[in-house]
Chimera marker file (.cmm) of the C-alpha trace (Angstrom):
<marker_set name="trace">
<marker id="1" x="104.608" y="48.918" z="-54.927" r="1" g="1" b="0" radius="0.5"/>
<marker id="2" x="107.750" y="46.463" z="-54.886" r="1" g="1" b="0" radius="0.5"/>
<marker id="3" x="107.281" y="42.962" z="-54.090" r="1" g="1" b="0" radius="0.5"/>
<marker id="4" x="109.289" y="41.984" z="-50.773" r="1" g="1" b="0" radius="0.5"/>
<marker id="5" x="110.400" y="38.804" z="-50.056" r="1" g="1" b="0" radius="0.5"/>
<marker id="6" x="110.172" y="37.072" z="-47.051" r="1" g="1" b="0" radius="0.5"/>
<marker id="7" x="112.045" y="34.462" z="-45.311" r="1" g="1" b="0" radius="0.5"/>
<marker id="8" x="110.820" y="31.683" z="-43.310" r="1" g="1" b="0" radius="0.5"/>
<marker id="9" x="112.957" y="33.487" z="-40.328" r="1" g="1" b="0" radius="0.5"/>
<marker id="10" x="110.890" y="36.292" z="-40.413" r="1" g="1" b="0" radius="0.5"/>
<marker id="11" x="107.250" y="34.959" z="-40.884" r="1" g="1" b="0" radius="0.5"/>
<marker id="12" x="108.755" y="32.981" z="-37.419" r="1" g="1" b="0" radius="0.5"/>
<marker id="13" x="109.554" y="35.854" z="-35.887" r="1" g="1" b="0" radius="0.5"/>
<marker id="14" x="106.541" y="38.092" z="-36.493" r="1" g="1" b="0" radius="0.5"/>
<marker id="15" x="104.192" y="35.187" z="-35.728" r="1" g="1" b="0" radius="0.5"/>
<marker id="16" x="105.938" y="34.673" z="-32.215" r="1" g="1" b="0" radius="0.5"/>
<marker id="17" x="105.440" y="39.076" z="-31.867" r="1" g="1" b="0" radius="0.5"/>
<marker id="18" x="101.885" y="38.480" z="-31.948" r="1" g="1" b="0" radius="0.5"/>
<marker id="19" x="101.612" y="35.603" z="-29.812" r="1" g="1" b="0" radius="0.5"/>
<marker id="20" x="103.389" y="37.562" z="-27.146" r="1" g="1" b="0" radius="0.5"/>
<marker id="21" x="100.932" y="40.591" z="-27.954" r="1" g="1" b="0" radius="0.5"/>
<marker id="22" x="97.872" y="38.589" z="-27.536" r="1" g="1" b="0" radius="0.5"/>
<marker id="23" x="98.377" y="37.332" z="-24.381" r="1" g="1" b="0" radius="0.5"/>
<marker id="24" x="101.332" y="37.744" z="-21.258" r="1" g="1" b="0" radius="0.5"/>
<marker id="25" x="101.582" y="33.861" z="-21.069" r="1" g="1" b="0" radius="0.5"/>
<marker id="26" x="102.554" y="34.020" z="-24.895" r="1" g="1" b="0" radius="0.5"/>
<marker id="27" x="99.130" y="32.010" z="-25.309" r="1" g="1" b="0" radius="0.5"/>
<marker id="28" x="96.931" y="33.106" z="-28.020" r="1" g="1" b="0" radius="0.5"/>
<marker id="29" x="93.559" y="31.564" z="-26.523" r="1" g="1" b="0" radius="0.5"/>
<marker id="30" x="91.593" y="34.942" z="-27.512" r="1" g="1" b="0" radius="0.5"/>
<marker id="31" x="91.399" y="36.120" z="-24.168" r="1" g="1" b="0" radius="0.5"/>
<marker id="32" x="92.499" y="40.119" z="-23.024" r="1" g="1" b="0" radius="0.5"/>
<marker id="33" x="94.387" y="39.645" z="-19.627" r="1" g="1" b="0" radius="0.5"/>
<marker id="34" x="95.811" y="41.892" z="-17.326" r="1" g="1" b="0" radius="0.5"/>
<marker id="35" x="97.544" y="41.804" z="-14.483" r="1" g="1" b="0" radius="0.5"/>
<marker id="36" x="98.067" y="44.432" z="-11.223" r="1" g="1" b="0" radius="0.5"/>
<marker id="37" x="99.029" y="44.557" z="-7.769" r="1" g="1" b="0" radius="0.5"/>
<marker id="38" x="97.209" y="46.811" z="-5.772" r="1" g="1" b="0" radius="0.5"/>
<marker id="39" x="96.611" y="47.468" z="-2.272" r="1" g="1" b="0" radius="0.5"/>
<marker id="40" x="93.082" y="45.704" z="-0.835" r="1" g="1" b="0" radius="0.5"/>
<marker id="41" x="90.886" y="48.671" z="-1.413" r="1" g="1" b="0" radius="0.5"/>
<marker id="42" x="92.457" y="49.576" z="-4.669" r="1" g="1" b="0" radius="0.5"/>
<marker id="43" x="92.312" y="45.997" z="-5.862" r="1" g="1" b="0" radius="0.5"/>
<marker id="44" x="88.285" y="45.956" z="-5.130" r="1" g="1" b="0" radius="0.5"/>
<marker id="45" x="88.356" y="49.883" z="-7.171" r="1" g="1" b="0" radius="0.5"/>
<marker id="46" x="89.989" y="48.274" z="-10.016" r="1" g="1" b="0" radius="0.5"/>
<marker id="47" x="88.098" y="45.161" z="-10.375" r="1" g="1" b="0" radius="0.5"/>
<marker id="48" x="84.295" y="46.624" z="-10.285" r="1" g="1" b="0" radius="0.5"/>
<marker id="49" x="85.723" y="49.573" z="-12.753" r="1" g="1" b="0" radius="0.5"/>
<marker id="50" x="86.576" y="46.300" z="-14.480" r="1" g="1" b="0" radius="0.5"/>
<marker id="51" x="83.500" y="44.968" z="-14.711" r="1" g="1" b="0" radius="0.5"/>
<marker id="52" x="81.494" y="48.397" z="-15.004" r="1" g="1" b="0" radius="0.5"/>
<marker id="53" x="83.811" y="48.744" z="-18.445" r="1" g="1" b="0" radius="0.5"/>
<marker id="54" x="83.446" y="45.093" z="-19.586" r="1" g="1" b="0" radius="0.5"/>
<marker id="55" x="80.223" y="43.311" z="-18.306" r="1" g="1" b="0" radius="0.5"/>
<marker id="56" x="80.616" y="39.611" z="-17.339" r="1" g="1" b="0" radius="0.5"/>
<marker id="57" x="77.323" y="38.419" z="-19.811" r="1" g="1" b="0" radius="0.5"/>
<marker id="58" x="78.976" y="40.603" z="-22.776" r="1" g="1" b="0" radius="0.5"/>
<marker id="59" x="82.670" y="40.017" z="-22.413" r="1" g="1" b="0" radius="0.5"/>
<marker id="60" x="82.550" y="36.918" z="-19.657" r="1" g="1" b="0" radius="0.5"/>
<marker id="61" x="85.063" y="38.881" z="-17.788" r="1" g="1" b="0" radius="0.5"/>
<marker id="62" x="86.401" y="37.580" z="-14.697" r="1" g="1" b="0" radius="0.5"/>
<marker id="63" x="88.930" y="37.423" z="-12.218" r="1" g="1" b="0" radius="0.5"/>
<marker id="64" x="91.262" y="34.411" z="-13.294" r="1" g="1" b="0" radius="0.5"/>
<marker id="65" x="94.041" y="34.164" z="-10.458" r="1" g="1" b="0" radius="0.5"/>
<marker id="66" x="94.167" y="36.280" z="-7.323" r="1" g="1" b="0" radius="0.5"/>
<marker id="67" x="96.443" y="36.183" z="-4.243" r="1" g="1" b="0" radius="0.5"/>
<marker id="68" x="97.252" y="38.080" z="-1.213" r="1" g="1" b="0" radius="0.5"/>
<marker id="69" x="101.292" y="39.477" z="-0.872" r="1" g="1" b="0" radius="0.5"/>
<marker id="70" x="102.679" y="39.120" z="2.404" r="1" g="1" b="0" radius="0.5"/>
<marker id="71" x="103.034" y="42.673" z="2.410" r="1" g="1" b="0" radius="0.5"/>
<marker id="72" x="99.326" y="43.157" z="2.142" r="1" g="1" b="0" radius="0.5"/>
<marker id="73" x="98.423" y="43.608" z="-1.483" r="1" g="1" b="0" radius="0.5"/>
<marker id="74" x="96.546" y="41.972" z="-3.300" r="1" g="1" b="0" radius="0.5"/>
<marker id="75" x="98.126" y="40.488" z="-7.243" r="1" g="1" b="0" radius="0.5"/>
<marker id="76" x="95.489" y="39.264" z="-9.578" r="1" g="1" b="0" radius="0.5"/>
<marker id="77" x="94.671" y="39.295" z="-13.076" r="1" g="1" b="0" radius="0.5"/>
<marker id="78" x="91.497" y="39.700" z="-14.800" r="1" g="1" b="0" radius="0.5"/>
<marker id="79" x="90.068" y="38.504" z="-18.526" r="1" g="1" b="0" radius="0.5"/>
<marker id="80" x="87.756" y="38.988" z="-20.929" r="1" g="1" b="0" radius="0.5"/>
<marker id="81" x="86.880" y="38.317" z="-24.300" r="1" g="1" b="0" radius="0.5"/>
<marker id="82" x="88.029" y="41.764" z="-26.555" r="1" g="1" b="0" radius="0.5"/>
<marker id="83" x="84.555" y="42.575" z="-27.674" r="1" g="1" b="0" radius="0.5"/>
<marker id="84" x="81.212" y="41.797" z="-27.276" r="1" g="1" b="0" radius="0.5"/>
<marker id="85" x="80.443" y="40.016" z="-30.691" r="1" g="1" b="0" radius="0.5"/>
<link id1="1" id2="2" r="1" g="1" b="0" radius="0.2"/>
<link id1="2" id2="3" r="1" g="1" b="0" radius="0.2"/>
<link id1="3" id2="4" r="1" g="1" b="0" radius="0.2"/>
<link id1="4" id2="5" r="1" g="1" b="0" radius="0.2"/>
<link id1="5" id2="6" r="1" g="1" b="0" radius="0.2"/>
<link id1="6" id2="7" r="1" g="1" b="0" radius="0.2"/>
<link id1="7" id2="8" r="1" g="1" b="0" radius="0.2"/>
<link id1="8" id2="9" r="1" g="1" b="0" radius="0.2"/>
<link id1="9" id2="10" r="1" g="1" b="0" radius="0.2"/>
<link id1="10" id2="11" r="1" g="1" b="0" radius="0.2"/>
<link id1="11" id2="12" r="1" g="1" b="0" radius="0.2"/>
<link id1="12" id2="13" r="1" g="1" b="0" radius="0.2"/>
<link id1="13" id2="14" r="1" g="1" b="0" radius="0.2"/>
<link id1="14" id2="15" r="1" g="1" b="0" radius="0.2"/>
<link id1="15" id2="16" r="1" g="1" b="0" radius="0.2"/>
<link id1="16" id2="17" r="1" g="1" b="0" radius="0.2"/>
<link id1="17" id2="18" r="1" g="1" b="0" radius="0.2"/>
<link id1="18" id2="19" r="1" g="1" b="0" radius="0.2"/>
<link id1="19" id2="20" r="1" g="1" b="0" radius="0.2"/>
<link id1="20" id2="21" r="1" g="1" b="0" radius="0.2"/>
<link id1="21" id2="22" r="1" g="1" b="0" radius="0.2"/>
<link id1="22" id2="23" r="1" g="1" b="0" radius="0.2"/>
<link id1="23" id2="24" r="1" g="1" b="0" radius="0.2"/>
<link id1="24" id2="25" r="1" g="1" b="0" radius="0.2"/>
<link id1="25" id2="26" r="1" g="1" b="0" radius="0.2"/>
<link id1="26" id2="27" r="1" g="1" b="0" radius="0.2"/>
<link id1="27" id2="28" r="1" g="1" b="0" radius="0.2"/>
<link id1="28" id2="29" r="1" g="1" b="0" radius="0.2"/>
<link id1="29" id2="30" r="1" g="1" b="0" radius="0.2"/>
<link id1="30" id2="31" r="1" g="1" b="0" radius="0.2"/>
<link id1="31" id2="32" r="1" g="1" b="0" radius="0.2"/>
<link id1="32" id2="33" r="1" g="1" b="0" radius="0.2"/>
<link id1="33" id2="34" r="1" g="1" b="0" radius="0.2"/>
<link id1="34" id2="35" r="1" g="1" b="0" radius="0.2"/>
<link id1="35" id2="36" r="1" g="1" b="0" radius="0.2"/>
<link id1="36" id2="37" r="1" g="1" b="0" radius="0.2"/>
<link id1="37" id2="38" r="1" g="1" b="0" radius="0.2"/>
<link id1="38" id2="39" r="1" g="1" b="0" radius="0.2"/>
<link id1="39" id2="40" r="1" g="1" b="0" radius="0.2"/>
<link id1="40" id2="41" r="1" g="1" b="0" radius="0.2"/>
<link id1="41" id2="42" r="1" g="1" b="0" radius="0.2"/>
<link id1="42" id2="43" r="1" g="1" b="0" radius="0.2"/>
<link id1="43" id2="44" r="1" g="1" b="0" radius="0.2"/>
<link id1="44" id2="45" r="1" g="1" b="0" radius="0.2"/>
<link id1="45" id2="46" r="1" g="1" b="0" radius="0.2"/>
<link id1="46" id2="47" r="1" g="1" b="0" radius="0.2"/>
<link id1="47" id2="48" r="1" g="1" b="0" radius="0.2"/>
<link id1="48" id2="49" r="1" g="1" b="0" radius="0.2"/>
<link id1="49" id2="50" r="1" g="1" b="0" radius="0.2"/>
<link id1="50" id2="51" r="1" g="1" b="0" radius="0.2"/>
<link id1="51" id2="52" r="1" g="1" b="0" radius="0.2"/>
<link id1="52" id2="53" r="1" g="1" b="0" radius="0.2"/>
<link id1="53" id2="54" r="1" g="1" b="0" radius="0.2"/>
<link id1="54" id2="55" r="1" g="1" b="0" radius="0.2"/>
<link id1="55" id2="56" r="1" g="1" b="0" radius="0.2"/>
<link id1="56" id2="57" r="1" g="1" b="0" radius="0.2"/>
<link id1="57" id2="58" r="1" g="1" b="0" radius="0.2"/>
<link id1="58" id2="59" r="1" g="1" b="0" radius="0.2"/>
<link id1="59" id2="60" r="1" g="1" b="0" radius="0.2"/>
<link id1="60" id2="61" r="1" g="1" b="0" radius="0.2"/>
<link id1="61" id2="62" r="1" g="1" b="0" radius="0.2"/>
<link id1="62" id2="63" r="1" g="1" b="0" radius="0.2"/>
<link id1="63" id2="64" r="1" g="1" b="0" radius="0.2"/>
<link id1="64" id2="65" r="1" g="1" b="0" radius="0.2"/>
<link id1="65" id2="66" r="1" g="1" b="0" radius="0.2"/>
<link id1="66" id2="67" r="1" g="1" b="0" radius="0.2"/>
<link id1="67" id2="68" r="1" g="1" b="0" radius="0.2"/>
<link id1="68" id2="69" r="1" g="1" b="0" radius="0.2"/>
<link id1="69" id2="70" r="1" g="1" b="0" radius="0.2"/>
<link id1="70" id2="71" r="1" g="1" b="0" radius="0.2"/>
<link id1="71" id2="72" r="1" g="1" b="0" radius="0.2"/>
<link id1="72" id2="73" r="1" g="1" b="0" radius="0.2"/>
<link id1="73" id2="74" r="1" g="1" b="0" radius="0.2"/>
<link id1="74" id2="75" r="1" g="1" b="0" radius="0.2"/>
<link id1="75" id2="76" r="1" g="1" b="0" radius="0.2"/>
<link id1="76" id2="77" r="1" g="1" b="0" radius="0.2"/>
<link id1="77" id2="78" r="1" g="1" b="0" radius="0.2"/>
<link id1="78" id2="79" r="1" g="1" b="0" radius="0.2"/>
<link id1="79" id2="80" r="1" g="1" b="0" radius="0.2"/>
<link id1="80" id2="81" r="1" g="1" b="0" radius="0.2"/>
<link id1="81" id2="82" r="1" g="1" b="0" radius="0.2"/>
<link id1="82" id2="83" r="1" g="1" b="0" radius="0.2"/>
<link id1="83" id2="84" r="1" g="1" b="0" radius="0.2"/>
<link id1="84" id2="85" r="1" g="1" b="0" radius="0.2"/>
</marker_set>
């Protein structure tokens, strides 16, 4: 195994990559989120298969922003903590 070297550039760089990965808002607060728009009914579908998958008292999942398009749909974004430690 060589030794490679690293430069403060890149440490910068990678650190920023995960950052990004961790979160949309580039926040790394721990939190999973994820974001859709969906039609009413769909929006409803997605959210309880949400919450089916990651129960609120295990992974205090929850709907963080919602709002209603003027098309109809419904945007909103949904997080929870990535396990149930």
């Amino acid at each position: 195994m060589g030794v490679r070297t690293r430069e403060p550039g890149d440490i910068a760089k990678r650190i920023a990559q995960r950052a990004r990965l961790a979160s949309p808002t580039g926040r790394n607060d721990g939190w999973r989120r994820e974001t859709f728009t969906l039609a009413r009914g769909d929006a409803r579908e997605k959210a309880r298969e949400w919450f089916e998958l990651y129960p609120k008292a295990a992974y205090m999942t929850e709907i963080e922003f919602w709002r209603e398009l003027e098309d109809g749909r419904i945007e909103f974004t949904i997080r929870r903590l990535p396990s149930a430690d």
